[in-house]
TIVO-655930 format. One record per residue (C-alpha): z, y negated, x; residue in three letters. Coordinates in Angstrom, 2 decimals, padded with zeros to 5 digits, always signed. Layout:
<pakes>
<pake><c3>Z</c3><c2>Y</c2><c1>X</c1><type>Ala</type></pake>
...
</pakes>
This chain:
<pakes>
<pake><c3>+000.00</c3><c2>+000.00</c2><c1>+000.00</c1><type>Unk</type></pake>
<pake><c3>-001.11</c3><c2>-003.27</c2><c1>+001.39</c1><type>Unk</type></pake>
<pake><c3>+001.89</c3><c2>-006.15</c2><c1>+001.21</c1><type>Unk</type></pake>
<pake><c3>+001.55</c3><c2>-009.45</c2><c1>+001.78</c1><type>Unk</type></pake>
<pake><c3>+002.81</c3><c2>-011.95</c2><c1>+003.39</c1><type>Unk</type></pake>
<pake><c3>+005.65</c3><c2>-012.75</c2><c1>+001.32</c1><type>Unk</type></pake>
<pake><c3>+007.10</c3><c2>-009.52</c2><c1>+002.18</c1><type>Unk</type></pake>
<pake><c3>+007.14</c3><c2>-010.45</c2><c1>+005.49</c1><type>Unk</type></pake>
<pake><c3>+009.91</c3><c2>-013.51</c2><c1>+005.28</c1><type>Unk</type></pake>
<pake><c3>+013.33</c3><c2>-011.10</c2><c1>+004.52</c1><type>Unk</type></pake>
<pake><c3>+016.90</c3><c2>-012.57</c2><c1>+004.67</c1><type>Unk</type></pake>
<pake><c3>+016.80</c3><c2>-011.16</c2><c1>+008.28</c1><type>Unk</type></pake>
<pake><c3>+014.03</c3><c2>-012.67</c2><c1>+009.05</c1><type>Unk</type></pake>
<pake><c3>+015.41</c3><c2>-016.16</c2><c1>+007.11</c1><type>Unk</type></pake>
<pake><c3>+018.59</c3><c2>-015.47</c2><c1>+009.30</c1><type>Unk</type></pake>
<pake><c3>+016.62</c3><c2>-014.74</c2><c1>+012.49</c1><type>Unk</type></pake>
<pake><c3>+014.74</c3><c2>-017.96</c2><c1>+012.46</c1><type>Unk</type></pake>
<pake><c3>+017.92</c3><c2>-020.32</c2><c1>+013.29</c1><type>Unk</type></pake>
<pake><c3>+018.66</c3><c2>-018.12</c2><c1>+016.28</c1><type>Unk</type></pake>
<pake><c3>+015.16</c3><c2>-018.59</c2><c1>+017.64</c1><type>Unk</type></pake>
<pake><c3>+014.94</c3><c2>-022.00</c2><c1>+017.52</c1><type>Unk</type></pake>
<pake><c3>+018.06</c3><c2>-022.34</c2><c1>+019.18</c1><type>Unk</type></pake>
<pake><c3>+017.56</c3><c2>-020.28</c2><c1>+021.82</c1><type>Unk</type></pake>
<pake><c3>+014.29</c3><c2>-022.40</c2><c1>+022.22</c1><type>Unk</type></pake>
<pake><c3>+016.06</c3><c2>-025.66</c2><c1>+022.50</c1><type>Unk</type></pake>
<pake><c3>+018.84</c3><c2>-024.33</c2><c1>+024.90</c1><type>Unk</type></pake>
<pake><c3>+015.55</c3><c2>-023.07</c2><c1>+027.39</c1><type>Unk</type></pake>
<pake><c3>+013.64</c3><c2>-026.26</c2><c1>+026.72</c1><type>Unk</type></pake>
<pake><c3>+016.95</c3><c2>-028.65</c2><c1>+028.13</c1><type>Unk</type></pake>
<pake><c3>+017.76</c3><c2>-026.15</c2><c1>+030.36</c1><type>Unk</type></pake>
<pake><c3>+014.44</c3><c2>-026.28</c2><c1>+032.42</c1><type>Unk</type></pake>
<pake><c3>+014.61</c3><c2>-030.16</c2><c1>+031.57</c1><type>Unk</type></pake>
<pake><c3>+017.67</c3><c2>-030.73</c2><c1>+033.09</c1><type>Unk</type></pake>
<pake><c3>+017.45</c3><c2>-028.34</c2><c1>+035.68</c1><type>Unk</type></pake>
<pake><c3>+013.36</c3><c2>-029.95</c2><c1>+036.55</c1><type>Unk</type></pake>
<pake><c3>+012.31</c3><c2>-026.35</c2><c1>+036.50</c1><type>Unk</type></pake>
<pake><c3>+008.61</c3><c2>-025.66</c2><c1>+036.98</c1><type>Unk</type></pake>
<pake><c3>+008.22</c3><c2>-023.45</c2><c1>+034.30</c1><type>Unk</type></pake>
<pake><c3>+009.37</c3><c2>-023.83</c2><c1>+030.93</c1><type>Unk</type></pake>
<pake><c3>+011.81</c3><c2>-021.12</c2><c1>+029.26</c1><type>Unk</type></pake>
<pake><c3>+011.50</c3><c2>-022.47</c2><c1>+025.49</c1><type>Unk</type></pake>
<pake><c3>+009.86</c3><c2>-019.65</c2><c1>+024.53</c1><type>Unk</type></pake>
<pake><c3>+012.47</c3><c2>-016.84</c2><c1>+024.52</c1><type>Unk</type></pake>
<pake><c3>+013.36</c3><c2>-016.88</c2><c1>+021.15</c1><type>Unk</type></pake>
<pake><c3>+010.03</c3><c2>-017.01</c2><c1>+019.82</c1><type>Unk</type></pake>
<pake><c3>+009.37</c3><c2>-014.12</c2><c1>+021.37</c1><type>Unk</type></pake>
<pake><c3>+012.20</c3><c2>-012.63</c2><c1>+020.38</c1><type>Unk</type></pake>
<pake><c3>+012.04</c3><c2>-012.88</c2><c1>+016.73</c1><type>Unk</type></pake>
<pake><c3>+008.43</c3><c2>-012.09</c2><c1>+016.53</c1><type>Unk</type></pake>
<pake><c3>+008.99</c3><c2>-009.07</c2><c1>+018.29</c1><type>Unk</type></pake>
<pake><c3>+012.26</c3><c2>-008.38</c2><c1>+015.51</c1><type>Unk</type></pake>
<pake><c3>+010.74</c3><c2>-010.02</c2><c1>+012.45</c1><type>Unk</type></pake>
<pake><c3>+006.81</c3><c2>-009.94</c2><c1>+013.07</c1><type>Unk</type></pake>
<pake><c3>+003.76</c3><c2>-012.76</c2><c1>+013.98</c1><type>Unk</type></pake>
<pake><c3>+004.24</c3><c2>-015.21</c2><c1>+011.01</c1><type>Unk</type></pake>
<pake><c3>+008.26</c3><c2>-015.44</c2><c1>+011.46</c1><type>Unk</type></pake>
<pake><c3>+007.36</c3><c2>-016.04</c2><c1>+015.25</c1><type>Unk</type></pake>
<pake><c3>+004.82</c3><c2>-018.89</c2><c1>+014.53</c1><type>Unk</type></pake>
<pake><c3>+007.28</c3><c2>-020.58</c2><c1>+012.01</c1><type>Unk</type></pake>
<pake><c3>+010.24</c3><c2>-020.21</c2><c1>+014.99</c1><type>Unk</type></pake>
<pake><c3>+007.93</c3><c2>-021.95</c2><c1>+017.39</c1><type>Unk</type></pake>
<pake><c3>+006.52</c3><c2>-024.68</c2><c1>+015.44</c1><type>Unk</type></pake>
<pake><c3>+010.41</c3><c2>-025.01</c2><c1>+014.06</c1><type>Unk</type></pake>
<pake><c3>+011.47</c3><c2>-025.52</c2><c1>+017.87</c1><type>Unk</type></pake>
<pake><c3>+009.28</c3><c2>-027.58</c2><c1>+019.24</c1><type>Unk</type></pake>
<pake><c3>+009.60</c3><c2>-029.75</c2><c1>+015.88</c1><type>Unk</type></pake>
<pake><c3>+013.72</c3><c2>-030.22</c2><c1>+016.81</c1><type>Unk</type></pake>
<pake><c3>+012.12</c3><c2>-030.55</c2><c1>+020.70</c1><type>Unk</type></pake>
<pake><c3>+010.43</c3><c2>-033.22</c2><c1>+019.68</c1><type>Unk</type></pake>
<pake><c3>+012.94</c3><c2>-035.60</c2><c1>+018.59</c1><type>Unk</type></pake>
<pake><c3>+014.24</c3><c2>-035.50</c2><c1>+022.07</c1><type>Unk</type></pake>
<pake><c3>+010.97</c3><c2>-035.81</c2><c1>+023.90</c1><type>Unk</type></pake>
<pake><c3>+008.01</c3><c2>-036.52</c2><c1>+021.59</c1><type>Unk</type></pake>
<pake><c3>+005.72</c3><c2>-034.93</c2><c1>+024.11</c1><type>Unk</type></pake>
<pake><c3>+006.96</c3><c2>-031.15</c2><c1>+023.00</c1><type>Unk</type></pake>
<pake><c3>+005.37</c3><c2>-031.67</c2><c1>+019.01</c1><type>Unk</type></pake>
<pake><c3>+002.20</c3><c2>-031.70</c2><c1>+020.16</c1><type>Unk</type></pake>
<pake><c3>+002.38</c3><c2>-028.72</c2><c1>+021.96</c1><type>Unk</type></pake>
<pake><c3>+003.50</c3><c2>-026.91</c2><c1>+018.92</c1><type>Unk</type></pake>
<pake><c3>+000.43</c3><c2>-024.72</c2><c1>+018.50</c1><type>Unk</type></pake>
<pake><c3>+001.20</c3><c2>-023.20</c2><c1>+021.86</c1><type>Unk</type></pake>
<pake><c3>+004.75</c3><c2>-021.83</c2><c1>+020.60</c1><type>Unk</type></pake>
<pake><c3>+002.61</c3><c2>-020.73</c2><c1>+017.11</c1><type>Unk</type></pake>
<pake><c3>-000.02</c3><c2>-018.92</c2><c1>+018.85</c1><type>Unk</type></pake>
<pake><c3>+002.37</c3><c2>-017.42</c2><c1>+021.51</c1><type>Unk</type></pake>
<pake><c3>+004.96</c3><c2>-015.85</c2><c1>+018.61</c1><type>Unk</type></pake>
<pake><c3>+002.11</c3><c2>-014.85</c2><c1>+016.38</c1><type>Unk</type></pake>
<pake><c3>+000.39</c3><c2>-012.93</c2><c1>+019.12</c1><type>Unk</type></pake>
<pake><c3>+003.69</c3><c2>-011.45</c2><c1>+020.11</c1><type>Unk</type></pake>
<pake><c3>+004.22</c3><c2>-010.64</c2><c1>+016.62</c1><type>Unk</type></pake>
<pake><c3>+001.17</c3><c2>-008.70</c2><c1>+016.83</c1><type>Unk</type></pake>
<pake><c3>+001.91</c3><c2>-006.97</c2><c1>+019.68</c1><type>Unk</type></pake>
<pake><c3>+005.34</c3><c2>-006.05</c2><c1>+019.02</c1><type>Unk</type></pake>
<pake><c3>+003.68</c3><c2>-004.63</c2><c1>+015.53</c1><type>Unk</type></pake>
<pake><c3>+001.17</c3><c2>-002.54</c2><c1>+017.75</c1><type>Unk</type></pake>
<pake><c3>+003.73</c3><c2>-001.57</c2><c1>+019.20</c1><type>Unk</type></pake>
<pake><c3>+002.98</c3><c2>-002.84</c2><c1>+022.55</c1><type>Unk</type></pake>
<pake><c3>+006.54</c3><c2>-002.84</c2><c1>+023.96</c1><type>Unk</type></pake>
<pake><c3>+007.52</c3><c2>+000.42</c2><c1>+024.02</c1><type>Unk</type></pake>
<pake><c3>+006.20</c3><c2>+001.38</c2><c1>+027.39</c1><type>Unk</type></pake>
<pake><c3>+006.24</c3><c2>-000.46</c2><c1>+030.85</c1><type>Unk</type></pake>
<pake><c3>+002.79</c3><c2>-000.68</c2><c1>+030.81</c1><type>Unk</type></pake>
<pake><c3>+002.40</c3><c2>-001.82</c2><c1>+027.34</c1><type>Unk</type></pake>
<pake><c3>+004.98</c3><c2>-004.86</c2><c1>+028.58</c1><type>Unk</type></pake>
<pake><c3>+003.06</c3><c2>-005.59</c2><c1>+031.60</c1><type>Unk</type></pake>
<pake><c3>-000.28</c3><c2>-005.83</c2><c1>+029.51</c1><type>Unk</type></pake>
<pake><c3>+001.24</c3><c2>-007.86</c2><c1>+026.21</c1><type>Unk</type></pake>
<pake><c3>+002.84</c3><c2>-009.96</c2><c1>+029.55</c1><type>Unk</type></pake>
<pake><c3>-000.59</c3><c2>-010.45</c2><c1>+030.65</c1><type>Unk</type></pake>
<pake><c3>-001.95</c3><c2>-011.32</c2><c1>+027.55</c1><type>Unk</type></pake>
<pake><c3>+000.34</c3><c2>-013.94</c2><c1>+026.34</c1><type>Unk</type></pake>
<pake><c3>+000.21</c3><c2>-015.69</c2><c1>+030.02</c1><type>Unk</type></pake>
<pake><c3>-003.47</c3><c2>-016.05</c2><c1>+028.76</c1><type>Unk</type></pake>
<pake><c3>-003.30</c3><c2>-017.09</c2><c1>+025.08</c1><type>Unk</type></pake>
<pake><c3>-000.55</c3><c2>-020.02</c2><c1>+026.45</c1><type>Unk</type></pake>
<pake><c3>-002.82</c3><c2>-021.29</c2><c1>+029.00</c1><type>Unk</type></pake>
<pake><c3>-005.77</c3><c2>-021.17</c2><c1>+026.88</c1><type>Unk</type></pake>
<pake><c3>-003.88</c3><c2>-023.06</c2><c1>+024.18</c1><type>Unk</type></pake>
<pake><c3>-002.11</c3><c2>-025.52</c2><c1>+026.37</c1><type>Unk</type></pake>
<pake><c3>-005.32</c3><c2>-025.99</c2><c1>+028.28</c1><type>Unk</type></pake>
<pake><c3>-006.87</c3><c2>-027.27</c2><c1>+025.20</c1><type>Unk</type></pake>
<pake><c3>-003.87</c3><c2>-029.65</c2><c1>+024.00</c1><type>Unk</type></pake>
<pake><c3>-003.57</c3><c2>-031.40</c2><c1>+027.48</c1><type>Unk</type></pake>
<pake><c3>-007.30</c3><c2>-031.70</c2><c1>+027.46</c1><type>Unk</type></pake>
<pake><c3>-007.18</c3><c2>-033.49</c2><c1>+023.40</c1><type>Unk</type></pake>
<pake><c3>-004.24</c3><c2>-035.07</c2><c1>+024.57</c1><type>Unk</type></pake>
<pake><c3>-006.13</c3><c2>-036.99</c2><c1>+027.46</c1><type>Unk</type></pake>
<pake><c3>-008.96</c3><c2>-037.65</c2><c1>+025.29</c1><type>Unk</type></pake>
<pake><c3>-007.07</c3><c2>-040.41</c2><c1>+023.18</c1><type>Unk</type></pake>
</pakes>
């Protein structure tokens, strides 16, 4: 039987989504305050896309970088990067892609690419204006 996506957004998943976006602001101040070269804002997304599934991952990331944003403007744009990144991982965690070492290394692999593809094209409509 085919559900949709209603059936996707449960109480966990309601629950999961405050957790995620908190974990996503601690990383993004963390690697702020710390001038990291790599940003860590991401761990919950991935987290509760790989729990909940791709379209409670894209909400979690657009939800972060929202609350991101009203301490550095910069991170709302850069919303569709968190999106794309929790509903691929979603996806993967729903194929399931993490249940092996190589499955890890490859949905590793694969995200690295859908982030820089995505942020590559925000930074690049972002100079444009």
């Amino acid at each position: 039987m085919k559900r949709g996506i209603r059936y996707d957004f449960s109480l966990l998943a309601l629950l999961l989504i405050p957790v995620g976006v908190s974990l996503n602001v601690v990383g993004y101040q963390l690697s702020t305050i710390l001038k990291l070269p790599v940003f860590v804002d991401q761990i919950g997304t991935i987290m509760v896309s790989m729990i909940a599934g791709p379209w409670i991952g894209l909400l979690t990331g657009l939800l972060g970088n929202v609350v991101n944003g009203m301490l550095n403007p910069i991170a709302i744009g850069f919303s569709i990067v968190s999106m794309s990144i929790g509903f691929v991982s979603g996806y993967l965690s729903k194929w399931k892609f993490y249940n092996n070492i190589f499955g890890i290394i490859l949905s590793c692999i694969l995200l690295t690419i859908v982030s820089a593809f995505t942020a590559a094209i925000v930074t690049v409509l972002s100079l444009v204006e």
